[in-house]
N, C-alpha and C positions, 0 to 999 in steps of 0.2 A: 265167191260172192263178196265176202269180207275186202277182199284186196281191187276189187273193181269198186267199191265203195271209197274204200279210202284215196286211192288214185284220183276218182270222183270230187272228194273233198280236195284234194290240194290241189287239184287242176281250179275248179270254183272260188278256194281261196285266192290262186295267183289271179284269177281275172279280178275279184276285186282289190288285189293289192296294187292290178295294174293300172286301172282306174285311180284311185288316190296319189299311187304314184306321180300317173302321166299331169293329174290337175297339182301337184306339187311339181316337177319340172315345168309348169306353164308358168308356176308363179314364181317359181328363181328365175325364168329366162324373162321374163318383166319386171324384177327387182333388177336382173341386169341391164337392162333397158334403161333402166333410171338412172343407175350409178353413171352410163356410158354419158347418157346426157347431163347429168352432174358435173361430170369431167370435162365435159367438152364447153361446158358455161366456166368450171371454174378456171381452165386455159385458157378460153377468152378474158374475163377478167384480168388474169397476170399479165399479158399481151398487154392490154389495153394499162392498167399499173406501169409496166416498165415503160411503154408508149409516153406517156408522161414524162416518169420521170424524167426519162434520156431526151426528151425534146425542150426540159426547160431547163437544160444543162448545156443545150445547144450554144454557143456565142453566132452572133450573127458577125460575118466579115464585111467590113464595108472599106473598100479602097476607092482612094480619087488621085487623080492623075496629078504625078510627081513625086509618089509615094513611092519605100525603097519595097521590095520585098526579096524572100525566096520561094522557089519553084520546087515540089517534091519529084522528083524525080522516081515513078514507079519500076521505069525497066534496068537498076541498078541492081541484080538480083545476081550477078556476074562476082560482085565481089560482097567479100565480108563485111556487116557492118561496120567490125570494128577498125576495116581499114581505110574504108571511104564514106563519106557524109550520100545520105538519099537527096538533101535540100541542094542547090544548085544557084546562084546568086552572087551579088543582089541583083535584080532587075529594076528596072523603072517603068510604075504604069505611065500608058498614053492615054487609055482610052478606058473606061469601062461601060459594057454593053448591060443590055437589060439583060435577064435571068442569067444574072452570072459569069457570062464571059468577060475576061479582063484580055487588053491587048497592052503586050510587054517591047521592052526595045532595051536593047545589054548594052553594053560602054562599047563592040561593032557595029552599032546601031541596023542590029538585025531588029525587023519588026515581026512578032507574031503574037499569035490567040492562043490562049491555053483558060482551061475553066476555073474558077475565083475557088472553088473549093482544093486545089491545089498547092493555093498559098499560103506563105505566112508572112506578115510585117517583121522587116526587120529593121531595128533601130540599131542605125549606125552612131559608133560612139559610147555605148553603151559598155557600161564594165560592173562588174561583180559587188557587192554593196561591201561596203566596210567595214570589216570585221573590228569589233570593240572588244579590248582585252578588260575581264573582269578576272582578279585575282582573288583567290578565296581564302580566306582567313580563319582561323578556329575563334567561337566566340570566345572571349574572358570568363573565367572559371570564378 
């Protein structure tokens, strides 16, 4: 009688422990709830941060026709950097199109399209700034 008693109580105990229990995993799985959405506002935020930054570091390119440039060459993947240039040039604009297309023509006077994000001006003529020798001296004692 004793032992169906106590069986009794710890059967009676675990239902109410599982009661308190189950309403504590209801409120950790809704504190997690929260964090998840926390996280998900505060990776938009950084998104939206870097979004900025990187767009007003942008330079805008603007070429007009007679201008020298080069061409990045993407499918140079054959050899090593260090042993041939991506860029390809110079070219000379003819033509530039709205949203970006520029139209090119080389010293074969091949004519074609390639898109304005692929360029870069190049100044021809152009050399290295001059280096100013400063000589350094121990001050006077």
């Amino acid at each position: 009688m004793e032992l169906e008693y106590k069986a009794f109580w710890a059967i009676k105990e675990l239902i109410m422990d599982s009661k308190v229990a189950g309403k504590k995993i209801l409120f950790q799985l809704n504190e997690l709830g929260e964090f998840r959405l926390s996280a998900y506002d505060s990776a938009r935020i950084y998104k939206e941060k870097t979004k900025k930054w990187h767009d007003k570091r942008i330079l805008p390119k603007e070429f007009v026709p007679g201008d020298k440039v080069l061409l990045f060459n993407s499918r140079m993947k054959i050899f090593s950097r260090k042993l041939k240039s991506r860029r390809s040039g110079p070219f000379t604009v003819t033509k530039v199109n709205k949203f970006g297309s520029v139209e090119l023509v080389n010293d074969k006077v091949d004519e074609f399209k390639v898109n304005g994000q692929r360029l870069k001006v190049y100044h021809e003529g152009a050399t290295v700034r001059d280096v100013e020798e400063t000589l350094l001296t121990p001050l006077p004692s």
